[in-house]
GUNU-995197 format. One record per residue (C-alpha): z, y, x; residue in three letters. Coordinates in nm, 2 decimals. Layout:
<atoms>
<atom><up>Z</up><north>Y</north><east>X</east><gudo>ALA</gudo></atom>
...
</atoms>
This chain:
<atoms>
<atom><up>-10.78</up><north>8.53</north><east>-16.01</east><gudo>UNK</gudo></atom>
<atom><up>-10.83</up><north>8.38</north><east>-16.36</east><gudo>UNK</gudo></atom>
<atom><up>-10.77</up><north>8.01</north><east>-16.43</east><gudo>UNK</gudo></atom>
<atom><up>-10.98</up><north>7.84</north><east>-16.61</east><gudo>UNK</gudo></atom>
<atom><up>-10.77</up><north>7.84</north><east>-16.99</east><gudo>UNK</gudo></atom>
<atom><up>-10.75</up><north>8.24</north><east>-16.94</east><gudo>UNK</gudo></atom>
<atom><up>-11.14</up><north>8.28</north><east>-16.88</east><gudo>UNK</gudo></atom>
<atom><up>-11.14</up><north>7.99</north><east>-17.20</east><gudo>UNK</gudo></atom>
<atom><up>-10.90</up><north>8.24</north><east>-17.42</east><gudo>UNK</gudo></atom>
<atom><up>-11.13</up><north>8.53</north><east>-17.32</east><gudo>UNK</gudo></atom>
<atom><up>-11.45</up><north>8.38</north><east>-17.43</east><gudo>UNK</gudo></atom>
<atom><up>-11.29</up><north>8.28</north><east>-17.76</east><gudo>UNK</gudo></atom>
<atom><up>-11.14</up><north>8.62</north><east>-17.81</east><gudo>UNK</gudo></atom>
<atom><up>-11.48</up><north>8.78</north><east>-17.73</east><gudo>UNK</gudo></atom>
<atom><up>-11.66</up><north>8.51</north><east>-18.00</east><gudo>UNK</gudo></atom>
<atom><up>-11.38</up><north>8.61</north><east>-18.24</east><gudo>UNK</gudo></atom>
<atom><up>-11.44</up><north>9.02</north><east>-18.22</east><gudo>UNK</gudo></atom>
<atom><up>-11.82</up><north>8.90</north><east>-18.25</east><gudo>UNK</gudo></atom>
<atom><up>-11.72</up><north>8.73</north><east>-18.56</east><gudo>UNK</gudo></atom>
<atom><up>-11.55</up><north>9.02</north><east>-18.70</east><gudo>UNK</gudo></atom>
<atom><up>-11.81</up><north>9.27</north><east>-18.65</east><gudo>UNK</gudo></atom>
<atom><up>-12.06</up><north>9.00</north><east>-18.79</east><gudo>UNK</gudo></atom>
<atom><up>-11.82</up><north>8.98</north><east>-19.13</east><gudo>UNK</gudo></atom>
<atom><up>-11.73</up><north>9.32</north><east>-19.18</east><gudo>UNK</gudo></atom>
<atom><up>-12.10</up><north>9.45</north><east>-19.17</east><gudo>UNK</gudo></atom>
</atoms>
C-alpha cells in the first residue's frame, strides 16, 4: 500500500545510493 510520492522517494533514494557507489569507486 504505497502511494505514489513514497514509491517517488524510493526510486530517488535507490538513484542516490547508485550515485554514491558510482562516486566513491
Amino acid at each position: 500500500m504505497d502511494t505514489p510520492s513514497q514509491l517517488r522517494m524510493l526510486s530517488i533514494t535507490a538513484e542516490l545510493e547508485d550515485a554514491t557507489v558510482v562516486f566513491c569507486r
